[in-house]
PLY file of the C-alpha trace (Angstrom):
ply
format ascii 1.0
element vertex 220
property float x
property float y
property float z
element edge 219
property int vertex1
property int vertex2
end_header
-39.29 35.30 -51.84
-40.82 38.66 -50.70
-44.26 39.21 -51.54
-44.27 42.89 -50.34
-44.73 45.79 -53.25
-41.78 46.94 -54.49
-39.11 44.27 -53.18
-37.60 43.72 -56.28
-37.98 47.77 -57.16
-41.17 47.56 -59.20
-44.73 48.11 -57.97
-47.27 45.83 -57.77
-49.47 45.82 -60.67
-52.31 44.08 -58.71
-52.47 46.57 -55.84
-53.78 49.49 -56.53
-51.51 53.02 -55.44
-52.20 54.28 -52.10
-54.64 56.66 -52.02
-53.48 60.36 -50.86
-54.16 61.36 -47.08
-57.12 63.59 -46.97
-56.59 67.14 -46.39
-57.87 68.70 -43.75
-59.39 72.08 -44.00
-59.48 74.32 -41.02
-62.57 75.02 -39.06
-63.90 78.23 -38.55
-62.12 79.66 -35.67
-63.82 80.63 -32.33
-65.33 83.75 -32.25
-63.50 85.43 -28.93
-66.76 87.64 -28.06
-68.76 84.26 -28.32
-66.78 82.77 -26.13
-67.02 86.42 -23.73
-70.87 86.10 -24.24
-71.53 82.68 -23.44
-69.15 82.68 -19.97
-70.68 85.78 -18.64
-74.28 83.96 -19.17
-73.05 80.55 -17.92
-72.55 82.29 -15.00
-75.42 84.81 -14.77
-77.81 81.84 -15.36
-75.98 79.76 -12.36
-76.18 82.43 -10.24
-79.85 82.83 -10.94
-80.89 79.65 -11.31
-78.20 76.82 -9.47
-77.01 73.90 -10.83
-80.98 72.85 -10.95
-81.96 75.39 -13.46
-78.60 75.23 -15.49
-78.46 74.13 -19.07
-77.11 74.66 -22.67
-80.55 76.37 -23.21
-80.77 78.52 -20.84
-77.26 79.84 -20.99
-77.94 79.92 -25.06
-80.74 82.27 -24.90
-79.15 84.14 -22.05
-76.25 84.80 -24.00
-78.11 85.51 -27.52
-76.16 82.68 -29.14
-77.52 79.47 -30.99
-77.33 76.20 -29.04
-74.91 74.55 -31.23
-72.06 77.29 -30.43
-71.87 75.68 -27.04
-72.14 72.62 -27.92
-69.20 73.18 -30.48
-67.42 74.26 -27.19
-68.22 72.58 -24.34
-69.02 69.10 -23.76
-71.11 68.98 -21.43
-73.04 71.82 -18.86
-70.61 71.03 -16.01
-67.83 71.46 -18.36
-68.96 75.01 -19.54
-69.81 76.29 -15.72
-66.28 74.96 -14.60
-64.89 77.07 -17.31
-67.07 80.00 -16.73
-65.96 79.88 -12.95
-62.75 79.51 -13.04
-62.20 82.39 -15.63
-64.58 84.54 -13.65
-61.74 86.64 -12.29
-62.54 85.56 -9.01
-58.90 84.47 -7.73
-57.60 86.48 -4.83
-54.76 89.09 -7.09
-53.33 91.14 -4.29
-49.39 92.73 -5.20
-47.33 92.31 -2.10
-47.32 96.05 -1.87
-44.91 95.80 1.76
-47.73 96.66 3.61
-50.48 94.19 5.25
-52.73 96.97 5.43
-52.92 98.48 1.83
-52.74 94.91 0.86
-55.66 93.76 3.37
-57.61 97.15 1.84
-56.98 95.65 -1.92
-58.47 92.46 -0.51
-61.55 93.76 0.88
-62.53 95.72 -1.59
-61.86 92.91 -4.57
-64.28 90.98 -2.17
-66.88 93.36 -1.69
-67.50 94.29 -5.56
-67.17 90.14 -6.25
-69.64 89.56 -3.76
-72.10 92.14 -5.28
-72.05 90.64 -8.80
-72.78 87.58 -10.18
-69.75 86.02 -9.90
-70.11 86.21 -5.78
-73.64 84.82 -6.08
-72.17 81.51 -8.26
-69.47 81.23 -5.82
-72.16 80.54 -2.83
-74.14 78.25 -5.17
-71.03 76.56 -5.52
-70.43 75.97 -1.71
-74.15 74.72 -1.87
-74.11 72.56 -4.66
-70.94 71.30 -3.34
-72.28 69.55 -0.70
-75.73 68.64 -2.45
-73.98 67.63 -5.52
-70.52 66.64 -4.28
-70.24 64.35 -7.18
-70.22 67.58 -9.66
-68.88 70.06 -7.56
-66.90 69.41 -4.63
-63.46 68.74 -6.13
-64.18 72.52 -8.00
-64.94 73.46 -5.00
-62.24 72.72 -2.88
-59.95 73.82 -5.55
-61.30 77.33 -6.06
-61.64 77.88 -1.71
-57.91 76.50 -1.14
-56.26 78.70 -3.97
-58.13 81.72 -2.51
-57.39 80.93 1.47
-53.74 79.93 0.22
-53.82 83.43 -1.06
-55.50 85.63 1.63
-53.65 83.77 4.85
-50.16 84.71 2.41
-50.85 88.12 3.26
-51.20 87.75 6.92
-48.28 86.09 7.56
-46.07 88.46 5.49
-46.86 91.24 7.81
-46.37 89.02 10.61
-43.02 88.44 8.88
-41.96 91.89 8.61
-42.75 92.77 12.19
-46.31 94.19 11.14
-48.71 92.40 13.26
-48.00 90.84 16.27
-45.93 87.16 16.14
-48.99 85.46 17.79
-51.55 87.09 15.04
-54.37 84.81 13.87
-54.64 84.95 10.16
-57.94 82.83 10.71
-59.10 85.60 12.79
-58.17 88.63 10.67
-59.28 87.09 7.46
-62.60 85.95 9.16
-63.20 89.13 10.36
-62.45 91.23 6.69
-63.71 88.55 4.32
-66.72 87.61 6.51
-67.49 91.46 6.74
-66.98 92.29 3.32
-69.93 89.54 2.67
-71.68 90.55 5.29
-72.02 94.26 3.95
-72.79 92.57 0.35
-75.89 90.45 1.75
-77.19 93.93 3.27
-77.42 95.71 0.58
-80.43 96.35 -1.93
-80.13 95.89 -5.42
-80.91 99.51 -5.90
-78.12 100.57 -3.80
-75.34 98.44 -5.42
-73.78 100.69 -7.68
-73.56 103.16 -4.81
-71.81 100.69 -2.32
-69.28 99.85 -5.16
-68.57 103.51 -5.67
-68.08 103.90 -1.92
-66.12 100.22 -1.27
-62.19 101.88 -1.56
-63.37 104.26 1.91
-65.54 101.07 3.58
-62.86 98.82 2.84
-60.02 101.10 4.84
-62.48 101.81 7.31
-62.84 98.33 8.13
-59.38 97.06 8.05
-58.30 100.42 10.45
-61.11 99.02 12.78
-59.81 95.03 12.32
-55.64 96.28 12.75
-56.01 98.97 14.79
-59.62 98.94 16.87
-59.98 102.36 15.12
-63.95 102.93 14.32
-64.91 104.50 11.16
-66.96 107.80 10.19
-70.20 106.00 9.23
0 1
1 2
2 3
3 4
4 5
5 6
6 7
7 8
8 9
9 10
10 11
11 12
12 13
13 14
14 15
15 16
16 17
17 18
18 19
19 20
20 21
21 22
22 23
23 24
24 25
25 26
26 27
27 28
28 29
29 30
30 31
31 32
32 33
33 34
34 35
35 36
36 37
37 38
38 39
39 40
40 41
41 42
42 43
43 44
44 45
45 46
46 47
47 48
48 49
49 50
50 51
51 52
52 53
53 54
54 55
55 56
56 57
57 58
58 59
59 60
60 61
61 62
62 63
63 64
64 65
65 66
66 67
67 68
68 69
69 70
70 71
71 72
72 73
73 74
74 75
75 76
76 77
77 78
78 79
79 80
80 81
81 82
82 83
83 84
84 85
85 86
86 87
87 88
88 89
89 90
90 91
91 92
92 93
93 94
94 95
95 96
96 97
97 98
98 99
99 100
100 101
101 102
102 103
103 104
104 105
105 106
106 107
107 108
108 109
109 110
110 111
111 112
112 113
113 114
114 115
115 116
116 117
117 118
118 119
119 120
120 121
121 122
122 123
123 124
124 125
125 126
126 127
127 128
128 129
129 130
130 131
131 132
132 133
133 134
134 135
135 136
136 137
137 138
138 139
139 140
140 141
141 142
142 143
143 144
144 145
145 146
146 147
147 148
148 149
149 150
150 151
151 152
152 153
153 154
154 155
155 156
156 157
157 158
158 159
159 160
160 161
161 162
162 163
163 164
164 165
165 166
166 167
167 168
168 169
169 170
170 171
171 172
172 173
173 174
174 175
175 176
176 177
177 178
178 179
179 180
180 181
181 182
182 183
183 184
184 185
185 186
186 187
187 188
188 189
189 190
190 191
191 192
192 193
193 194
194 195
195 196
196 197
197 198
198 199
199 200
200 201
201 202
202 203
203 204
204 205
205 206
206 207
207 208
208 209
209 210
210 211
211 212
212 213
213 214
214 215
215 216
216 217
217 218
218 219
C-alpha cells in the first residue's frame, strides 16, 4: 500500500499543504556611474599606491562612494583591480587601415596618451607586482601583455604581407623601437607639461614612426 499523499487521490490530512515558494523581490539595480566611479578610483589608487596601499577603503573614499557599494560588487580587492584593469581601455584597438604606417601612427599615439594617465602607471605596477606578487598577479599579467603583443606584432606582419616592409623585417625590433619610445617620451615628461604632450602626440607619433620606417628625422 502507498503511503505517499495523494495515492489514492485524496490529500493527506496529517501533512500539512506545502508551503508556497518565497518570492523573490528584485534588488536595487547597479547604479552604472557607481560602477564608472569606483573603476576609475580602483585604478587611480593602484597607480598611486600599488598593490601595498590598495584596499576597499581607499578606493571607497577615492571614489566618494560608501564601502558597502564595493563590497556589494566585488568580492574581494584583487577582484575589483582585475576588473578595473581589464576595462581600462587599455587593449591595443588599431583598424587594419592597409597601411603599416598610419596603423603604426594609431599605435603610438594610443600608447603615448595611455602611458601618461593612470591607466599606464597601473600597467607598470602590474609588471612589478607581477613578479613580487606572482601569486595575485602574474596570470593577469601575462594575459593583458600577450593580448597586446598578439596585437601590435599583427600589424607588423601585415605590412610585411602586403609587400610594405621588407620580408626579413623584425616586428620585435620595430615594435621595440615605437612602443619603447612612446614610454620613453611618457617617463620624460613633467606633470605640468602633460596636457601639452597629449595635444602634440598625433605630430610626435608620425614623426617617430617616419624616423623608425624610413630613417627620416623629425622637425623637433
Amino acid at each position: 500500500m502507498s503511503t505517499s499523499p495523494g495515492a489514492d487521490g485524496a490529500p493527506d490530512p496529517a501533512r500539512p499543504p506545502a508551503a508556497a515558494p518565497p518570492v523573490r523581490r528584485a534588488g536595487r539595480p547597479r547604479d552604472p556611474e557607481v560602477d564608472r566611479k569606483v573603476l576609475e578610483a580602483a585604478l587611480e589608487v593602484y597607480a598611486d599606491l600599488g598593490w601595498a596601499g590598495f584596499n576597499f577603503e581607499a578606493v571607497a573614499r577615492r571614489a566618494g562612494v560608501g564601502r558597502p557599494a564595493l563590497y556589494r560588487r566585488w568580492f574581494s580587492a584583487r577582484a575589483l583591480l582585475v576588473d578595473a584593469i581589464e576595462r581600462s581601455g587599455t587593449r591595443i584597438d588599431v583598424p587594419d587601415t592597409g597601411s603599416v604606417r598610419d596603423q603604426l601612427v594609431v599605435l603610438a599615439r594610443q600608447l603615448l596618451v595611455e602611458y601618461l594617465g593612470a591607466p599606464g602607471i597601473a600597467g607598470l605596477r602590474l609588471l612589478v607586482d607581477a613578479r613580487t606578487h606572482p601569486e595575485v598577479f602574474a596570470d593577469l599579467y601575462a594575459r593583458r601583455n600577450e593580448e597586446r603583443v598578439r596585437a601590435a606584432r599583427a600589424i607588423v606582419r601585415r605590412g610585411i604581407a602586403r609587400g610594405e616592409l621588407a620580408p626579413g623585417t623584425s616586428p620585435t625590433l620595430v615594435l621595440d623601437a615605437v612602443c619603447g619610445a612612446m614610454l620613453n617620451h611618457a617617463l620624460a615628461t613633467p606633470e605640468r607639461l602633460r596636457t601639452v604632450v597629449i595635444a602634440g602626440g598625433e605630430r610626435y607619433a608620425a614623426e617617430l614612426v617616419d624616423l623608425v620606417l624610413e630613417g627620416r628625422p623629425g622637425t623637433g
